[in-house]
C-alpha positions, 0 to 999 in steps of 0.5 A: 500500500502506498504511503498516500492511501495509508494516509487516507486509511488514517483519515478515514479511520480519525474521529475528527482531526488527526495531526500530522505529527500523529500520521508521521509516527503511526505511518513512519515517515517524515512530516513533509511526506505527510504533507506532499501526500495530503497535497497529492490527495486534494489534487484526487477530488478528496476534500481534506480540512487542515487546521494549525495545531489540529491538523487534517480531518475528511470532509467528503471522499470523490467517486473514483475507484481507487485500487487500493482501496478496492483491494484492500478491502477484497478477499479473493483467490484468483479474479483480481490477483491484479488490478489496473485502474484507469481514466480512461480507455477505448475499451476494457476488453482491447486493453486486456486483449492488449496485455494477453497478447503480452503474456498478462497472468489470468485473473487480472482486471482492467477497470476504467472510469471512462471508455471511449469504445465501449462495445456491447454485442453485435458491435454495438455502442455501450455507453461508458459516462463517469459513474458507471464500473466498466471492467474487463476480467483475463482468464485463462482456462485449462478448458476446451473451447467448448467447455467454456460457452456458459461463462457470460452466464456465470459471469452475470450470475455473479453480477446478480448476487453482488447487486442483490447483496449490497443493494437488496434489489432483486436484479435478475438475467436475461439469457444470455448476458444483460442484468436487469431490475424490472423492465430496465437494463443495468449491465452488460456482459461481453465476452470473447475469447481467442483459442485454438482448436482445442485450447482457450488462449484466454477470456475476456470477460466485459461488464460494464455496469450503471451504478450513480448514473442520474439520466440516459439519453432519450434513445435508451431511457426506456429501457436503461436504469441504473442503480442509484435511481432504483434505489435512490441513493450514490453507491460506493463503487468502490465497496460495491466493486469489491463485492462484485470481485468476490461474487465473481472469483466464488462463482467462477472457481466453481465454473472452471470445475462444475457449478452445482445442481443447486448453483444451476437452480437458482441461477435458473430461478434468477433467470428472468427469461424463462417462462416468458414468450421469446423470439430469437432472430438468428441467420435472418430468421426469427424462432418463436415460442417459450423460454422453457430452460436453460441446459448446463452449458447455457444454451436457451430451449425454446418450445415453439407452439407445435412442441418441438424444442429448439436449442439456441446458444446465440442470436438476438433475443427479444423477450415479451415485456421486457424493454 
């Protein structure tokens, strides 16, 4: 940890002032490292009041992802042995693409405040303003390729349990890789893959999620939401990233293995696709009928009005009353 985010620890930690004298003797350092690491804390948005013979004392904390303090407060095994945080970056997934191309060690994160290319499926754009949490996670599995097709459900199972652990609302999945809290999106999953014919090289695993979002643009405010409007209140992204860590690394170790039948369960019980009436356009054409279950490997079944099943693993989905 760094000498400037020990610091914060202390200021964080102070009921009221703590003097520079005090942060000197608790951190081992000089007076004017204090003092050029408060400076240096100012300059990152934190409001820090300094008083002659009192000393400092926080006043407000900005809503930046700070690495240390998400790592300091994460409890993982392998998603997020390393993170990178960044202002800003054409896309998460490029920038982890980028270091896997180099030899970058599975489970690190790329986390950005900003995209400026920020992709959905299909080519799409996803919209990466400040207050959102736009991540990429590399693994590297010692899986076929085809063992490997159900992560981005994994992924936003994960997803699901952080958002219904830190908020209480009840966001659920809409196959294949959308979070959603009622009728309106909050996340998106992406996740490529470079492999050979019998080997993953990697997987990049994209999410971005709306978190202290206050508006969206008029083409997507029908069907966009974010976490500080459902619940009304800013979020710590910081704390809520860590529990978004640790959803992710326990239920990914399990993946990489077997989920159990009871992970697949409640996977399927948040699955707000199942059940519903569904039309998958796929090669140009459109399949219609019941969302009627989700098979190990993530692929959808869908029971047209005839009674045959059809098994989908892609294409776009449209989902009755939902958007």
């Amino acid at each position: 940890m760094t000498v400037k985010s020990k610091i914060l620890l202390q200021l964080k930690k102070a009921d009221g002032y703590i003097s520079g004298e005090q942060l000197s003797s608790a951190l081992g350092v000089t007076r004017s490292a204090v003092w050029k690491n408060i400076k240096a804390l100012k300059a990152d948005g934190y409001e820090i009041d300094s008083v002659r013979n009192r000393g400092y004392r926080l006043l407000s904390i900005p809503d930046l992802l700070n690495k240390d303090e998400i790592m300091n407060n994460t409890k993982t095994g392998l998603v997020g042995k390393r993170l990178v945080v960044l202002d800003s970056v054409d896309s998460t997934n490029e920038e982890i693409k980028r270091l896997a191309a180099k030899g970058e060690e599975s489970g690190t994160i790329v986390a950005a405040e900003r995209q400026t290319a920020g992709k959905g499926r299909f080519g799409r754009v996803w919209t990466s303003e400040n207050g959102g949490l736009y991540f990429t996670l590399l693994l590297r599995p010692e899986l076929p390729p085809n063992d490997i097709s159900s992560i981005t459900l994994a992924a936003g199972y994960a997803v699901c349990l952080a958002v219904r652990e830190y908020t209480g609302l009840e966001a659920m999945i809409k196959w294949p890789n959308d979070i959603i809290i009622g009728s309106k999106k909050i996340c998106g999953i992406l996740t490529e893959m470079a492999a050979q014919s019998d080997r993953i090289d990697y997987v990049a695993i994209g999410i971005g999620i709306n978190i202290n979002h206050e508006s969206f643009p008029d083409e997507i405010v029908h069907k966009a939401t974010s976490l500080f409007l459902e619940t009304g209140s800013k979020l710590d992204r910081n704390k809520f990233f860590s529990i978004v860590i640790e959803c992710l690394d326990r239920v990914l170790e399990k993946f990489l293995v077997s989920l159990s039948t009871e992970d697949i369960k409640l996977f399927k019980k948040m699955c707000a696709t199942l059940d519903r009436r569904v039309t998958i356009r796929k090669n140009g054409a459109d399949i219609s009928g019941i969302a009627s279950d989700i098979t190990t490997s993530g692929e959808l079944i869908v029971t047209k009005e005839d009674g045959e099943k059809i098994t989908v693993n892609s294409g776009e989905v449209t989902v009755q009353g939902i958007y």
